[in-house]
C-alpha positions as CSV (number, residue, x, y, z in Angstrom):
1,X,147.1,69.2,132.3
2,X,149.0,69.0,135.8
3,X,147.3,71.6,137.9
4,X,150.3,72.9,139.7
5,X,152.5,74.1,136.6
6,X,153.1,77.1,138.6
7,X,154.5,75.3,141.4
8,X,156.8,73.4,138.8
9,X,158.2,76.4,137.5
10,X,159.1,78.0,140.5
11,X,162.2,78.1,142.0
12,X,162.7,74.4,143.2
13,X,166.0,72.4,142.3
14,X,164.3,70.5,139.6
15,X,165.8,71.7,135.9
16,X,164.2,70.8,132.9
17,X,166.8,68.7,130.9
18,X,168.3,69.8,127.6
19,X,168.3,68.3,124.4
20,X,172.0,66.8,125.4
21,X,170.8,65.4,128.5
22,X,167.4,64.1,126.1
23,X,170.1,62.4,123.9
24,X,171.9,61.1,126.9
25,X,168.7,59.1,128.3
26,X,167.2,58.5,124.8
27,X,170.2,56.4,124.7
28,X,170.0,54.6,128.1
29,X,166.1,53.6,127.5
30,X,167.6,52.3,124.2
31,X,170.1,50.1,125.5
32,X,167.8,48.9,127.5
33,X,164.8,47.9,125.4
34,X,162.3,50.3,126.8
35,X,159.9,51.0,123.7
36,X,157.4,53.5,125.7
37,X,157.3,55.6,129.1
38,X,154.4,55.4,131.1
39,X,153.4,57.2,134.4
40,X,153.9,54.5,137.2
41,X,151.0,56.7,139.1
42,X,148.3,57.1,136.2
43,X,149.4,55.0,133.3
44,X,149.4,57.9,131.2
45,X,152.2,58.3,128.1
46,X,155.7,59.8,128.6
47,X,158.6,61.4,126.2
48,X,161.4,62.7,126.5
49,X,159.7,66.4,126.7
50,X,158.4,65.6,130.2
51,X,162.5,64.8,131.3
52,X,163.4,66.4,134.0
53,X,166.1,66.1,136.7
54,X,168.1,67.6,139.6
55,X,171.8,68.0,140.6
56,X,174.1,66.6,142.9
57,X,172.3,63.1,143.8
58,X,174.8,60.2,145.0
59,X,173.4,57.9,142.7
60,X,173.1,60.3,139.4
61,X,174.3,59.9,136.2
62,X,176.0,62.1,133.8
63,X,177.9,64.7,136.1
64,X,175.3,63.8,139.1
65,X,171.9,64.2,137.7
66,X,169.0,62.6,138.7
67,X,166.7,61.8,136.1
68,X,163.1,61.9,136.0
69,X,159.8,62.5,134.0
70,X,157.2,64.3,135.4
71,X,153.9,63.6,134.2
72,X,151.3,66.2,132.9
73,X,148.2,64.2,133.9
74,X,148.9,63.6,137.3
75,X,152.2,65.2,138.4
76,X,153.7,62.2,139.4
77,X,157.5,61.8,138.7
78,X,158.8,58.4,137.4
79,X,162.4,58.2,138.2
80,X,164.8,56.9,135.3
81,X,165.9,54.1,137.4
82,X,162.7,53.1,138.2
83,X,161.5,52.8,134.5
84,X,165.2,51.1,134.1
85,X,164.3,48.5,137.0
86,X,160.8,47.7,135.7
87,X,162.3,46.9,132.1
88,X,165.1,44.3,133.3
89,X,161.8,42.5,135.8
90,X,159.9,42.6,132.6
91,X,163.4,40.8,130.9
92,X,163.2,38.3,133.4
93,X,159.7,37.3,133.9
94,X,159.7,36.5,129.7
């Protein structure tokens, strides 16, 4: 379990995402052909329980939310577009 849970729950920008915005990306990873979310730091598996995301980014989706999973191994957070990006290299390299 990610050692700093208390640091994640504290009062930092991040929001966990509801089960709209789950539908939301459950959606985009679909549309995309990405079958399984893994930690880009540790490997370790994602879902849609570890989403996560903050307001008011230039570059977010759905009324300016930056998406994100945060992972309970290691803490890292994978960004959506990052998951996004490796999916269409994996496309191309095939």
């Amino acid at each position: 379990m990610y050692k700093n849970r208390f640091f994640m729950e504290s009062s930092t920008p991040f929001r966990y995402a509801s089960s709209y915005d789950k539908e939301v990306v459950s959606k985009i990873l679909r549309e995309n052909g990405v079958d399984e979310i893994r930690c880009l730091s540790c490997g370790a598996r994602l879902s849609l329980a570890d989403l996560m995301y903050y307001n008011d980014h230039p570059a977010g989706i759905n009324g300016g939310k930056w998406y994100f999973f945060r992972c309970p191994m290691c803490g890292y957070d994978t960004s959506l577009e990052k998951i996004l990006i490796k999916a269409r290299m994996g496309r191309l390299q095939h």
